[in-house]
N, C-alpha and C positions, 0 to 999 in steps of 0.2 A: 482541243476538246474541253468542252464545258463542264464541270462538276455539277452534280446533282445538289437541290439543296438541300436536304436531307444529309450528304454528307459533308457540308458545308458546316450545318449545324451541329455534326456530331464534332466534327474539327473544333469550333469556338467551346462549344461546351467541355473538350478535354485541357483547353486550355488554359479556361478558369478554373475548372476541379484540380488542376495540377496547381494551383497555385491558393488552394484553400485547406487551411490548417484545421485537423477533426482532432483526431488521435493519433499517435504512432505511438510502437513499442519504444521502450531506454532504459538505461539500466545506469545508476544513479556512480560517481565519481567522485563526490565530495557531500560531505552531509555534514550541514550548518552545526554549531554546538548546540540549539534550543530544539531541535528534530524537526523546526516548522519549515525551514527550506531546506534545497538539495541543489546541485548542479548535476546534469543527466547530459549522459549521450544518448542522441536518438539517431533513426536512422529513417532517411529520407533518400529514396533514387538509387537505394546500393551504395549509399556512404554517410558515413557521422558525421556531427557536426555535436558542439556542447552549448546546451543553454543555462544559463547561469540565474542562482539566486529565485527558483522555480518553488512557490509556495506548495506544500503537502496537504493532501485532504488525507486527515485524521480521522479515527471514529470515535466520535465526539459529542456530546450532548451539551445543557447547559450547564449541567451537572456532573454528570457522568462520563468514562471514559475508557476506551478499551487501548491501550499503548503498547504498540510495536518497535522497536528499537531499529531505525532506521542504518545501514553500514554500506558503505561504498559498494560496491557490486550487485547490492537488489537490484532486481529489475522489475519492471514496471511500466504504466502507459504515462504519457503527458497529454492533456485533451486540453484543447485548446477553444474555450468558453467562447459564446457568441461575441460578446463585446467587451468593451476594457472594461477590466476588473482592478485596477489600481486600486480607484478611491472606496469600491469593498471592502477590500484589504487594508485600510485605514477608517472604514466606519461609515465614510459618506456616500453611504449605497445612493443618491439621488445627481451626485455631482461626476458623473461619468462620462468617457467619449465615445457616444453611440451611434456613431458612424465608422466607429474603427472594427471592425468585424473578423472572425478566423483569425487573428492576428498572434504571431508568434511569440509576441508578450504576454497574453493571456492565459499560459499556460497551467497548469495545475497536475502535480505528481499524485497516480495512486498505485500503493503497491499490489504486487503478485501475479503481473502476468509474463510468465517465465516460457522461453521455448521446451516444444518437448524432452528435450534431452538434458534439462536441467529441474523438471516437475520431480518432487517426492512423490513417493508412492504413500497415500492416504489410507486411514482405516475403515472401516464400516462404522466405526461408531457412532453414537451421537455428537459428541461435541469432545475436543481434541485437544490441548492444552500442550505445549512441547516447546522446549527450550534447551539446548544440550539432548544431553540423556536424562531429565527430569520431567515426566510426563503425568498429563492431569487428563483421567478422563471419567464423562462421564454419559452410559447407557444404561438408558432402560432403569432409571431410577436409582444408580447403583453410581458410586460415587471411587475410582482407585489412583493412589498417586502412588508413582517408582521412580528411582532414581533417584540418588542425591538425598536430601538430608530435609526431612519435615521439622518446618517451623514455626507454631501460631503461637502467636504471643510472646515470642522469645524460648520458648519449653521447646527444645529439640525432641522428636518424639522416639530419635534411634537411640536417643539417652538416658529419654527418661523413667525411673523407676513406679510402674503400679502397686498399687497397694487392692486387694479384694479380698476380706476376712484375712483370713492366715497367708493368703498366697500372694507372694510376689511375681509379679512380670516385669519385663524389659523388654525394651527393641519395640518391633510393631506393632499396635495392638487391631487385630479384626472383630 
């Protein structure tokens, strides 16, 4: 009996998608001293495998930066860039091999995407600031930090003493 081609087609085309690197879930094992690489196990077919020395997309400006402290067990995606991305990664954005394509070199770590049974539970807030038990938030114009110990400028503010006319205060002041 002859196969349709139709499912002929669908045959070849699973066979190249089986074999073209997008994204998958990982969750990171070693993390380099400078936070810009990591080594990640990811999971491909119902088993790991670890890929090593996997550059991190940070949030990052020219200028500016938001810094997450990367620690062995985040988990997170690996996407793996259309083409080789080495000589990116050293500056010669024009000197690349752009016939190498999905390639499991190419890969690039970002954090936070965790299965459900590992997700925190989130606030309503606007914008959520947490570290430990030291929490930065802020809604609706309205600016509150708890936990742990306030400190701009070196002046601990659980310490330090106010002065307003005659009256003193201490500890927090709202």
């Amino acid at each position: 009996m002859r196969k349709r081609s139709l499912e002929s087609l669908k045959n070849i085309l699973r066979g190249l998608s089986k074999n073209i690197f997008v994204e998958k879930p990982c969750k990171i094992v070693n993390v380099h001293p400078s936070q810009n690489m990591v080594d990640v196990e990811y999971y491909d077919e119902y088993e790991t495998d670890i890929l090593y020395n996997v550059p991190v997309r940070h949030f990052q400006s020219g200028s500016a930066y938001i810094f997450l402290k990367l620690n062995a067990g985040d988990r997170g995606t690996i996407r793996f860039l259309d083409n080789d991305v080495s000589y990116y990664s050293k500056n010669f954005e024009g000197a690349g091999n752009d016939k190498r394509t999905h390639n499991i070199n190419d890969g690039i770590f970002s954090l936070g995407f965790y299965p459900s049974t590992e997700q925190l539970t989130f606030s309503n807030d606007e914008l959520v600031i947490r570290s430990g038990n030291a929490t930065i938030t802020i809604n609706n114009g309205n600016i509150s930090i708890s936990g742990g110990n306030v400190n701009i400028q070196n002046i601990n503010f659980l310490e330090h003493k106010h002065m307003a006319g005659n009256t003193q205060t201490s500890g927090v002041i709202t």
